[in-house]
C-alpha positions as a printed Julia matrix, in Angstrom:
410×3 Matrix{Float64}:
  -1.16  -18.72   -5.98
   0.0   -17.96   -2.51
   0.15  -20.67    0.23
  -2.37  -21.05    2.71
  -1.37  -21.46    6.27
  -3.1   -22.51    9.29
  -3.72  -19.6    11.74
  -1.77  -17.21    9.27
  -3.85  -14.38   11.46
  -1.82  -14.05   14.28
  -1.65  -10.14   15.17
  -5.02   -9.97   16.77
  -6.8    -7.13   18.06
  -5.93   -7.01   21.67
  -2.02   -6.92   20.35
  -2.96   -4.3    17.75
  -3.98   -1.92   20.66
  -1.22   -2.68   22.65
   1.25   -1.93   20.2
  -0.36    1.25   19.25
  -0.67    2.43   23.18
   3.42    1.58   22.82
   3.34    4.11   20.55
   5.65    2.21   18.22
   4.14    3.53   14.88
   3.31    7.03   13.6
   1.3     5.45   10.54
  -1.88    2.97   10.11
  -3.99    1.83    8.08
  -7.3     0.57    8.43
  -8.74   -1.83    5.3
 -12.33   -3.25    4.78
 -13.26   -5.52    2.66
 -16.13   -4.36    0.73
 -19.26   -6.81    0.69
 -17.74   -9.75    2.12
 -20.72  -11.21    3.37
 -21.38  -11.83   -0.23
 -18.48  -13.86   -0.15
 -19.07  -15.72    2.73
 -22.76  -16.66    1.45
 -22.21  -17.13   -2.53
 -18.82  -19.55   -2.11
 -19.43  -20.74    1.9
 -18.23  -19.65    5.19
 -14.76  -22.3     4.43
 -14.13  -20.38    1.24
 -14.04  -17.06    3.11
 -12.14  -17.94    5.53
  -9.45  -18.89    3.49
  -9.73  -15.64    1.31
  -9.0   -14.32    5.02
  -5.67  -15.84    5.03
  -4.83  -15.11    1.8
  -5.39  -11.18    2.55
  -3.1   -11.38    5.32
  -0.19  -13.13    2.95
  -1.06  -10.58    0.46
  -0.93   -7.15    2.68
   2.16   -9.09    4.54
   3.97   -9.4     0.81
   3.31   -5.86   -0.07
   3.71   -3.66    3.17
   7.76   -3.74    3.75
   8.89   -2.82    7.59
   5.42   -2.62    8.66
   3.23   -4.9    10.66
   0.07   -6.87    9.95
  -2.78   -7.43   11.94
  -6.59   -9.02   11.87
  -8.22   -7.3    13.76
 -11.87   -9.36   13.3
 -14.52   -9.76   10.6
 -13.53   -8.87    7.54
 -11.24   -5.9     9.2
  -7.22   -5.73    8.49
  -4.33   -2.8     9.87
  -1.31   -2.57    8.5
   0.78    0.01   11.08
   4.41    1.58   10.36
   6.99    3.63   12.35
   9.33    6.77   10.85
  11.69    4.14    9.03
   8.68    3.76    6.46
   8.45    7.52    4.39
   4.7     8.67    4.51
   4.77    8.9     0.37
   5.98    5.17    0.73
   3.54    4.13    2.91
   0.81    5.82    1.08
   1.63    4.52   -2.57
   2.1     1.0    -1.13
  -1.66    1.56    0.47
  -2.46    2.45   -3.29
  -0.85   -0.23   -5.02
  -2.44   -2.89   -2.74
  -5.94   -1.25   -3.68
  -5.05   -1.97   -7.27
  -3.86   -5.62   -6.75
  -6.62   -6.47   -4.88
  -8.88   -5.03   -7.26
  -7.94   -6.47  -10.71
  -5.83   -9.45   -9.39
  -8.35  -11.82   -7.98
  -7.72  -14.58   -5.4
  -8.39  -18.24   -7.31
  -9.33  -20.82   -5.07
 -11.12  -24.0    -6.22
 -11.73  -22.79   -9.62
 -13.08  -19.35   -8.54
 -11.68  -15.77   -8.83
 -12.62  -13.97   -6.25
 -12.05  -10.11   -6.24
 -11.81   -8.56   -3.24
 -12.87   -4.37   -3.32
 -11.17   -2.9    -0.19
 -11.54    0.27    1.37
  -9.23    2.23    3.2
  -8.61    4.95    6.11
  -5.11    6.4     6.7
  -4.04    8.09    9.46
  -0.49    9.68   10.07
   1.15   11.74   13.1
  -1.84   11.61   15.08
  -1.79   10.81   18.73
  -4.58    8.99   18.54
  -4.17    7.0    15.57
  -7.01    3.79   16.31
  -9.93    6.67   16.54
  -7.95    8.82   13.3
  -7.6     5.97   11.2
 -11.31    4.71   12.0
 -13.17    8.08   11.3
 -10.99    7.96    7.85
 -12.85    4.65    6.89
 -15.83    5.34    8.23
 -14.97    8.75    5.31
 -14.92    6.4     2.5
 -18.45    5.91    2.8
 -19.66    9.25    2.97
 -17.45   10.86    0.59
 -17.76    7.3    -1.52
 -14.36    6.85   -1.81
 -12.35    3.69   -1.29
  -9.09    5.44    0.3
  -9.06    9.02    2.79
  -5.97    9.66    4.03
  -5.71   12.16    7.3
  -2.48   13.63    7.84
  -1.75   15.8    11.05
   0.55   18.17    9.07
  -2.08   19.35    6.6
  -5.53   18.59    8.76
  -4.52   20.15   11.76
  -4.24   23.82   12.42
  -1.47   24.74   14.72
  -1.13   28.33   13.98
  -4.58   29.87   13.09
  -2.61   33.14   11.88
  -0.42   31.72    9.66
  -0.44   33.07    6.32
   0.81   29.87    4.85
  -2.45   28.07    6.55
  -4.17   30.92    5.39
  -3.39   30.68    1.63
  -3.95   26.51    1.86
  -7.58   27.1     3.39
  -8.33   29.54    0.69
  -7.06   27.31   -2.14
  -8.73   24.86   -1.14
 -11.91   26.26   -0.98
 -11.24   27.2    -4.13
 -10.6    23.86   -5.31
 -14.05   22.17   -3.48
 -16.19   25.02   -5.61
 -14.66   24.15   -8.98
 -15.07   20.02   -8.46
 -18.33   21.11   -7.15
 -19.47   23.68  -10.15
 -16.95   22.45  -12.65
 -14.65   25.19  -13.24
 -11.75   22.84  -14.97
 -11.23   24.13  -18.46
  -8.87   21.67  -20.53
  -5.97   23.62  -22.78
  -3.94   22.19  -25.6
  -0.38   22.43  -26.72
   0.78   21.02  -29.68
   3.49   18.28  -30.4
   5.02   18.49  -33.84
   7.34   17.63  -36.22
   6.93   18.16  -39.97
   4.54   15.23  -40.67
   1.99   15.72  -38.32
   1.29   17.67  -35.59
  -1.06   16.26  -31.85
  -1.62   18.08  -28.98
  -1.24   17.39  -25.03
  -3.92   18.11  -22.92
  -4.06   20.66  -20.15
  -5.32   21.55  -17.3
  -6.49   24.94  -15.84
  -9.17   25.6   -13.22
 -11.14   29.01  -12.56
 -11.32   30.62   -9.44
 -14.14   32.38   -7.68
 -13.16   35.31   -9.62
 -13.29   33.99  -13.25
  -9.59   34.07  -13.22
  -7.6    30.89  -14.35
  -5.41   29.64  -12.23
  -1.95   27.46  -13.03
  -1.77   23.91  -11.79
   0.97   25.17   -9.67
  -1.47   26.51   -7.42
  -3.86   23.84   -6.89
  -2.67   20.2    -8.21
  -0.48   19.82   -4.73
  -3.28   20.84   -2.61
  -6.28   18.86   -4.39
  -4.3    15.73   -3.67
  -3.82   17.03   -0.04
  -7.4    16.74   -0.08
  -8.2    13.86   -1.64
  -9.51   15.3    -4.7
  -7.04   14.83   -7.12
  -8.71   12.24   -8.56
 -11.98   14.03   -9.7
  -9.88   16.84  -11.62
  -8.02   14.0   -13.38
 -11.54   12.17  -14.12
 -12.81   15.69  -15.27
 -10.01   16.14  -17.63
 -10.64   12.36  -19.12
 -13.92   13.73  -19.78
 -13.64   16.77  -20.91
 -10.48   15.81  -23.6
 -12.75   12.68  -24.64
 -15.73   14.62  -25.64
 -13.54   17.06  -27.76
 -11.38   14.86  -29.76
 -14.41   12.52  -30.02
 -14.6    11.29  -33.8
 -11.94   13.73  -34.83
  -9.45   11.34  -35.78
  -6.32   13.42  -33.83
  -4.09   11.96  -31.45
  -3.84   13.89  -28.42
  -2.17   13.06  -24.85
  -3.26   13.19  -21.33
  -0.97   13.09  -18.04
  -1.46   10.23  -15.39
   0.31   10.2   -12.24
   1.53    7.4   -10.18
  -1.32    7.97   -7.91
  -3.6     7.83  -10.65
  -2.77    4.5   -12.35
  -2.94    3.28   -8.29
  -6.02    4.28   -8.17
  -8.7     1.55   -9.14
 -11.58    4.19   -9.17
  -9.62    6.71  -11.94
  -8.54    3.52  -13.9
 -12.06    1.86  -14.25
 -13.55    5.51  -15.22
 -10.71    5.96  -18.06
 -11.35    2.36  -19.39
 -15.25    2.95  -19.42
 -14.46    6.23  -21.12
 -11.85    4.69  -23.82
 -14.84    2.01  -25.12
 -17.7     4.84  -24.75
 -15.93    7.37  -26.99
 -13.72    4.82  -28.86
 -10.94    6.66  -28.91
  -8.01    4.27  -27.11
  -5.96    4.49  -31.13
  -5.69    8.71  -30.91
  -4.82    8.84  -27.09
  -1.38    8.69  -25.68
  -1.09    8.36  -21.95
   1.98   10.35  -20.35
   3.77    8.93  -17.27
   5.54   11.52  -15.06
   8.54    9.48  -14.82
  10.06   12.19  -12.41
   8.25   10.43   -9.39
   9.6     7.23   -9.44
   7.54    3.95  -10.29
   7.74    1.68   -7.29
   4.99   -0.08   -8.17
   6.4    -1.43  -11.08
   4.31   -4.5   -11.42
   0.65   -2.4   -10.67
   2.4    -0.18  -13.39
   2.95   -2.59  -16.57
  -0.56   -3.96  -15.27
  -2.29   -0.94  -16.2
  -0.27   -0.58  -19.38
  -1.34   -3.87  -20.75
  -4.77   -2.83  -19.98
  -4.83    0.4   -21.78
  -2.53   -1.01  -24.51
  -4.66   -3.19  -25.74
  -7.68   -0.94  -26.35
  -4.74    0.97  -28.7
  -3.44    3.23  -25.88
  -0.23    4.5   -26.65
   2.15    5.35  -23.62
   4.54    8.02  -23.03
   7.11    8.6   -19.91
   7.26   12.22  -19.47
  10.48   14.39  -17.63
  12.73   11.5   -18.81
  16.58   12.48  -17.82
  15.65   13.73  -14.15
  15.11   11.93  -10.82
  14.45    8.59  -11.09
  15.35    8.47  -15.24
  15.84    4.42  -15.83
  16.72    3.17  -19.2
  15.72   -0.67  -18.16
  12.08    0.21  -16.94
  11.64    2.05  -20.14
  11.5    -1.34  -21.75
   9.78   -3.26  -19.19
   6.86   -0.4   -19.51
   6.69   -0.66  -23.17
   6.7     3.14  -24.03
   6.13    4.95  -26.94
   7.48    7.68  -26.36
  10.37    9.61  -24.28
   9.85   12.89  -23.17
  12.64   14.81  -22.59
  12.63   16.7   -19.51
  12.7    20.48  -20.77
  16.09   21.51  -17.81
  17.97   19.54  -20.04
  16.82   20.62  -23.47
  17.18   24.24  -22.28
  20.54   23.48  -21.69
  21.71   21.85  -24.88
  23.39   24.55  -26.13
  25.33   25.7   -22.76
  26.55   21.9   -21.06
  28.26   19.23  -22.8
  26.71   16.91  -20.19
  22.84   17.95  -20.99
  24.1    17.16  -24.86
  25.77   14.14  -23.55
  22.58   13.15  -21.68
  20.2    13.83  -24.66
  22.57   11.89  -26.77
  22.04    9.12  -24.95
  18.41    9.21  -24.51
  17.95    9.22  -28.63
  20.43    6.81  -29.25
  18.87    4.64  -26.52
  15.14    5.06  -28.14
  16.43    4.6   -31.62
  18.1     0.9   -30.77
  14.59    0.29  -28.56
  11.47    1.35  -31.16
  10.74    4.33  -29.18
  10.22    8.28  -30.51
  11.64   10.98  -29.08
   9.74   14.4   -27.63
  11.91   17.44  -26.62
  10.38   19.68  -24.23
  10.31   23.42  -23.67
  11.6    24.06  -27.05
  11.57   27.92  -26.91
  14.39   29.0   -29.13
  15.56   28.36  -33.09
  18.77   27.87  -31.55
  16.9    24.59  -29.3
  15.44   23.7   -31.94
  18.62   23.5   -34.31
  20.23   21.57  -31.94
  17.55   19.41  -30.98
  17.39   18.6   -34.85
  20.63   17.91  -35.34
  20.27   14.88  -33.04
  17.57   13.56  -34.73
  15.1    13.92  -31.9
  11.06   13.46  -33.28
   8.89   15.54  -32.01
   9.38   19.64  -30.59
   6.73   20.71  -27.92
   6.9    24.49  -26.68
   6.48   28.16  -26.92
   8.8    28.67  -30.3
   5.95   27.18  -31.25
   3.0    27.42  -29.66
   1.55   28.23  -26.14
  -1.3    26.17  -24.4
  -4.38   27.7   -25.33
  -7.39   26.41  -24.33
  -9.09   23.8   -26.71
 -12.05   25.57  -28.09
  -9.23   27.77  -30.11
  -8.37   24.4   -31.82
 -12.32   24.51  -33.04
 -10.77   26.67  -36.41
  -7.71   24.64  -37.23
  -9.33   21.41  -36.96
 -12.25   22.76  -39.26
  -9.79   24.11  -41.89
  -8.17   20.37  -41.68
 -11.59   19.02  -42.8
């Protein structure tokens, strides 16, 4: 447990302000702690006050080149200049959301969990009254984190067509949460034994049209609603495979393992359809894990209601043989540039060489991506990779078409 010290809180209000009139940050955060008058009045006012302290350590511990500050009640900032990257500074806001949620504070023989909201703000001049209308957000779009970004919530140039094309997206995006226009697809992952499918996801437009996740996946995070198109897909892909006894796959981002609300609606979901043995959860490895230890957290979690877990775009970015291991995957996806370029580099070969040859020594199964030639798929053979997923096979269709196969299979 971390150690209490007296008067940990020493960045008070009045030197909040002041440093924020210095202008010596570009990016705050405001967190509350959710119900902590409960807190106060179940374990006593000396308890609480050292759950206080042990925030501060906590968001002190996590936030790197930023400062902390109490700022009264049950009220904490956490404030960062340019040095910090806003996609940092945002995931670390994420990841504390997480810890705090399923890593409870023990004191005297109690575990206390402490819910906190959150309101971001970044770029804005006036970042105190920006950061405080985002929390005050949380409450009416009953959300624990809004994030308010001057580069995507202010409009500088009204006749922009790029501004233009955002504002209609995403006013495409608000009517499909809103009606539910998200359709889930399926493409199958094969080899000659058996054959499972990942899960998809398309949206409709005001048109009836259906629109590729290019053009709306960006922009729904932009706007905070990310997270109800990945709960919709949960949904959606649960009810269908429900009692079908077939494995299928769904993608989680970073983002979404971070966030506590996503996580506790997947776990409620896994026990209500029973389903945790058939479902494989892909990572996109190609954002980086930073959050390593929110990360295995959640894996242990879903792992042992039977969850299997995949790492998807392996051999790109961030690719990292030793986290592989310390995440316990499955399964490595191979990103699809580098199976499409088997055949013409020796160093994609080399690459996928060492991928298999890695996985083999480790336990885990291979998947080759975009497989969309015999040639690929020779080649991909011939280094004993597992599983094939792509169009020499099979497009993504949306599920209802799977209706007729998996009735023939019965």
């Amino acid at each position: 447990m971390e150690e209490i010290t007296k008067n940990s809180l020493f960045s008070n209000r009045k030197e909040f302000i002041n440093d924020i009139d210095k202008k010596l940050f570009n990016k705050l955060v405001i967190f509350d702690i959710s119900g902590f008058g409960n807190i106060n009045h179940y374990y006593g006012y000396q308890i609480g006050e050292k759950v206080l302290n042990l925030v501060f350590l906590r968001l002190e511990d996590k936030f790197l080149n930023s400062k902390i500050y109490y700022l009264g009640a049950d009220i904490f900032a956490a404030a960062s200049s340019i040095e910090v990257s806003k996609d940092r500074f945002i995931q670390t806001i994420k990841s504390i959301i997480w810890y705090f949620g399923y890593s409870p504070i023990e004191l005297e023989h109690y575990k206390i969990y402490i819910p906190l909201r959150a309101g971001v703000a970044i770029n804005y001049s006036n970042l105190i009254f920006s950061a405080e209308f985002a929390l005050k957000q949380t409450r009416v779009l009953k959300h624990n984190l809004v994030i308010y970004d001057s580069e995507q919530h202010q409009i500088s140039h009204p006749n922009s067509s790029t501004i233009e094309q955002d504002l209609y997206w995403e006013t495409q995006i608000i009517q499909a949460v809103k009606k539910d226009k998200f359709e889930i697809f399926a493409q199958s992952i094969s080899n000659q034994q058996e054959k499972k499918y990942e899960i998809l996801v398309r949206m409709k437009d005001s048109k009836g049209d259906i629109i590729s996740p290019y053009f709306f996946i960006d922009r729904a995070k932009r706007i905070n609603l990310y997270s109800e198109i990945t709960k919709k897909v949960i949904q959606k892909s649960f009810e269908f495979f429900e009692g079908k006894s077939i494995e299928f796959s769904i993608n989680l981002s970073i983002s979404d393992i971070l966030e506590k609300e996503v996580v506790d609606f997947l776990i409620q979901k896994i026990y209500e359809y029973d389903i945790g043995y058939f479902l494989t959860i892909e990572i996109t490895e190609s954002e980086g894990i930073d959050n390593l230890e929110e990360v295995i957290s959640f894996i242990k979690i879903v792992k042992n209601l039977g969850v299997k877990i995949a790492i998807d775009d392996f051999g790109t970015g961030y690719s990292n043989f030793s986290y592989l291991v310390k995440l316990q995957a499955d399964f490595i996806k191979i990103d699809g540039s580098i199976i499409q370029d088997i055949n013409k580099s020796k160093t994609a070969k080399a690459v996928i060489e060492a991928i298999v040859f890695f996985s083999k020594k480790v336990g885990m199964k291979t998947v080759a991506e975009f497989v969309s030639s015999k040639d690929i798929f020779k080649a991909c053979k011939e280094l004993e990779i597992d599983y094939f997923q792509g169009y020499l096979f099979d497009e993504p269709k949306n599920i209802d078409s799977l209706k007729e196969f998996i009735n023939n299979k019965k």
